[in-house]
N, C-alpha and C positions, 0 to 999 in steps of 0.2 A: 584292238580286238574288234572290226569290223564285223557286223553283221548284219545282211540283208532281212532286215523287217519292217523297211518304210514303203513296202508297196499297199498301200490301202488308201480310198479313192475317200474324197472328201463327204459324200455319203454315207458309205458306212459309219465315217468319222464319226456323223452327225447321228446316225442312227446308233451307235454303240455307243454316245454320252447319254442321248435321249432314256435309253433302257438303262442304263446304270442309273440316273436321275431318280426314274422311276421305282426298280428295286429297292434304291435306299430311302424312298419313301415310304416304299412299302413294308421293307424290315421293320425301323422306327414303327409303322400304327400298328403291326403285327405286336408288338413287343409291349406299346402300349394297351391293345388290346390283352393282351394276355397278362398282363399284371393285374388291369381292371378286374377281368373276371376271378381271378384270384382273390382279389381284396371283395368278392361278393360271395364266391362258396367260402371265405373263413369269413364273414358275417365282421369285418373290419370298418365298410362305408356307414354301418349303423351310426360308427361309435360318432361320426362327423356330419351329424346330420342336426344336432343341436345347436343350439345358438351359443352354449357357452363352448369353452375350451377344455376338454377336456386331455391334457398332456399328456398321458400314457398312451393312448391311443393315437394324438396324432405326431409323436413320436415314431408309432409304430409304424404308421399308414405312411411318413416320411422317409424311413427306413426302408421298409420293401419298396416305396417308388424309386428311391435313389440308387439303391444296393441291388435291386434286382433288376433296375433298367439297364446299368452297366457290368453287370455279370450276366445279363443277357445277351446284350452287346458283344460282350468278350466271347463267349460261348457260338458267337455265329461270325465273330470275326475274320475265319479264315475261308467260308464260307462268303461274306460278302464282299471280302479283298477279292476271289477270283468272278465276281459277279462284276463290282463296281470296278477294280482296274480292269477288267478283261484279262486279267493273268489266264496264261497258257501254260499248263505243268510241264517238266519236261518227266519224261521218260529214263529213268534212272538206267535201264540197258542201251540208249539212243546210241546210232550210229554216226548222228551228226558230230563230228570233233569239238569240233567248238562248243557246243552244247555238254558232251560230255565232259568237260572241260572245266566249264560253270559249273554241273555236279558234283563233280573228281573235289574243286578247291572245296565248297561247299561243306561235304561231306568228313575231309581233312578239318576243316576248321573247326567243324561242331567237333569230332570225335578230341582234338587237341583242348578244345572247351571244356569237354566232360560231358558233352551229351551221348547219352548212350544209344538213342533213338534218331533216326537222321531227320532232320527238317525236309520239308515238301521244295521243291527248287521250280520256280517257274520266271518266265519273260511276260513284260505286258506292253505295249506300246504308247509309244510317249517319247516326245522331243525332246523333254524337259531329262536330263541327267540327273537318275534318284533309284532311288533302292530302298524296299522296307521291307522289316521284319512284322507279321502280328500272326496268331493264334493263341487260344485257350491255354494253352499249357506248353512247357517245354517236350514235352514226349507229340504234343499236336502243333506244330508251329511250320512255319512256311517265309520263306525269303523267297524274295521274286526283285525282278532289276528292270528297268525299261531300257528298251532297244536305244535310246538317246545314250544311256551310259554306256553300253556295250560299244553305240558304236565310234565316242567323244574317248575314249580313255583307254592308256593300256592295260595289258595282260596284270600287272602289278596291282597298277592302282584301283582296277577291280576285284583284285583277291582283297586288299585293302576295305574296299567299301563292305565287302561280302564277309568279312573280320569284324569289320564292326556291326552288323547286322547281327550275327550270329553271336556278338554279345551281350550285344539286348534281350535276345532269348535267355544264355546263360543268369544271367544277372535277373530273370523273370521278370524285365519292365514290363508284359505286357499284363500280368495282374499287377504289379504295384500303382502301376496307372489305372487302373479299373479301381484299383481299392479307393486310391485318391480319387479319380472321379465320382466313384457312388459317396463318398463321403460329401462332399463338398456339393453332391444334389440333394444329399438330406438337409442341410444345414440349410442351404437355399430355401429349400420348402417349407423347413421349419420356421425359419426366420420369417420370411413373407408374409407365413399364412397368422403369425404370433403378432406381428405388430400392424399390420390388417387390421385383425382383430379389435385393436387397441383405438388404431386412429377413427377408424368405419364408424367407432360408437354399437357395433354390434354385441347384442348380451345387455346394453344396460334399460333394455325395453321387451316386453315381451308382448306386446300387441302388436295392431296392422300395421303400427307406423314401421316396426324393425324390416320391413320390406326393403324400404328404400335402405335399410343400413345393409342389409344384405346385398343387393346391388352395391352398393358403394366396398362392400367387402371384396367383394369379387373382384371388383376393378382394379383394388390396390394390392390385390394377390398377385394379378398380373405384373402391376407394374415393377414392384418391389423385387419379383423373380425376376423382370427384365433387369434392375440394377443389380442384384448378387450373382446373379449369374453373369455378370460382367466382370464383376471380381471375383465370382471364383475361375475365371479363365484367368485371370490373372497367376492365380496360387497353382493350379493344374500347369501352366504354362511353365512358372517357375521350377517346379518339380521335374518338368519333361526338359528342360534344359541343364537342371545337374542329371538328370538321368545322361545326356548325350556327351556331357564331359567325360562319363565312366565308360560311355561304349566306345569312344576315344581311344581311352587310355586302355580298355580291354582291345581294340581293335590295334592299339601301335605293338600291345604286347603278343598277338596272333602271328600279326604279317612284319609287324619290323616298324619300327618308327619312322623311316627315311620312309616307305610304302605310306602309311597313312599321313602322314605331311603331304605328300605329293599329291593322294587323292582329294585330300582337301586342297589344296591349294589348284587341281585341274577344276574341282566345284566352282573355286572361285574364278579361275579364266571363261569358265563357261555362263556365269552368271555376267562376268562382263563383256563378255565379245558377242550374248546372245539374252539380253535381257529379257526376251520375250517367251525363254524359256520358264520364268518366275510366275509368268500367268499361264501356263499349259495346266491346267491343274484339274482338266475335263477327265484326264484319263489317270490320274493318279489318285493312290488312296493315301489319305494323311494318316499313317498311325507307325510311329517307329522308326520316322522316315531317315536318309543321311542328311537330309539338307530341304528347308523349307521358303518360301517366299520371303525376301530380305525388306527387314521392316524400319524405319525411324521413328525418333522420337517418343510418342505414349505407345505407338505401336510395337515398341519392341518389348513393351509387358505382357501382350498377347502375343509373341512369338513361342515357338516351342523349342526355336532352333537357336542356340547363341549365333552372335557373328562369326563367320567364315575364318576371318582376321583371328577376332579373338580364339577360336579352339587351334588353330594355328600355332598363335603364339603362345599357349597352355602347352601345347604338346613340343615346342623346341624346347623350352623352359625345361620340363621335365627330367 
């Protein structure tokens, strides 16, 4: 299924990573700002302003960072995939075949899923061979493919990729991943700012000297959330990898099992005739994706994606 969308000059390139870069820094303080203020008209930052610990409150104040950092996230998700990949909608009347084409399967596939509302369908650029699904909700959701898949793969094995995409929507991974990750940023924060607490020596003084224990609070808030939140990519990762066994196995039962074999098993001639597609990762957005950066060793605890091999050989087995 060729198609001409690699005309664009190394410039642009540069400048359309640059602006994505930038947007998604700027969602993130956006989002952090707006939680902040939040937690100031419900009169929440009072409750941690004490030296001791008081648990219901930073429970709470854990909760709305964790839970509302990533239900915000999710809520602008489909908004930021066509910011940060450059996705390009296609036009559900388009004249272009091929493009129609991509909608036509698209919209088959969700209606045979059970979506009653059609996903948003766009192209974004990129060498790298990938396709995601992410949006807010199934009635708001959006599958987009890059021009490296469209133009490395046939007619098949991208109704294939576009099967499995669409059911990760069906199956709602993209809030049970939002659920999972605001869970596991509360518990980070929690945890951190608990045993802080404990180590800093903060609370068991209440004169000048608790200064320095405060400072030393602070530090080891930091650090503690730089270790859980290492493990909890770990637990997120985990869950995002049975997640993709089931878009799998919903993706063999869409298009055919022989189709989704093939398509993985094209992922996988493309990861090795073109390894350099593994780091193309300027113009892709990581959420839902078919196929991620192939990792070894500890690294394959922070993968989201199993091996290639492995869903392969899950899906002949089957």
């Amino acid at each position: 299924m060729p198609y001409l969308y690699n005309n664009i000059t190394q410039k642009e390139f540069i400048m359309a990573f640059a602006k994505r870069i930038f947007l998604f820094l700027a969602v993130n303080f956006l989002v952090v700002l707006m939680i902040s203020v939040l937690l100031s008209v419900f009169h929440v930052r009072p409750f941690l302003q004490s030296y001791g610990i008081d648990y219901t409150s930073l429970v709470l104040f854990c909760f709305i960072w964790g839970m509302g950092g990533a239900f915000i996230s999710l809520a602008l998700s489909r908004v930021m995939a066509k910011w940060l990949a450059g996705v390009q909608l296609i036009d559900p009347s388009t004249r272009d075949p091929q493009l129609a084409k991509l909608v036509e399967i698209v919209y088959r596939l969700s209606r045979e899923g059970g979506l009653t509302v059609m996903p948003q369908v766009g192209i974004f650029y990129s060498p790298e061979v990938n396709a995601f699904a992410t949006g807010p909700s199934k009635r708001r959701s959006l599958v987009a493919v890059s021009s490296g898949l469209l133009n490395k793969m046939s007619l098949d094995e991208v109704e294939a990729v576009l099967a499995h995409e669409v059911t990760h929507i069906t199956n709602g991974d993209m809030v049970t991943m939002t659920l999972i990750q605001g869970v596991v940023n509360a518990f980070v924060m929690f945890l951190a700012r608990v045993l802080a607490f404990f180590f800093s020596g903060l609370g068991k003084s209440r004169d000048d000297s608790s200064a320095g224990s405060y400072r030393s609070y602070t530090l080891m808030v930091f650090l503690f959330e730089i270790v859980f939140m290492l493990l909890g990519a770990m637990v997120v990762a985990w869950f995002s990898r049975k997640r993709e066994f089931r878009a799998d196995a919903g993706g063999a039962k869409l298009a055919g099992k022989p189709k989704m074999i093939a398509a993985l098993q094209a992922l996988q001639r493309a990861c090795e005739t073109h390894p350099e597609m593994q780091h193309a990762k300027a113009t892709s957005f990581d959420a839902l994706k078919i196929s991620s950066k192939k990792k070894s060793g500890i690294l394959l605890l922070f993968s989201t994606h199993p091996p290639l091999e492995e869903r392969i050989t899950r899906l002949q087995k089957s």
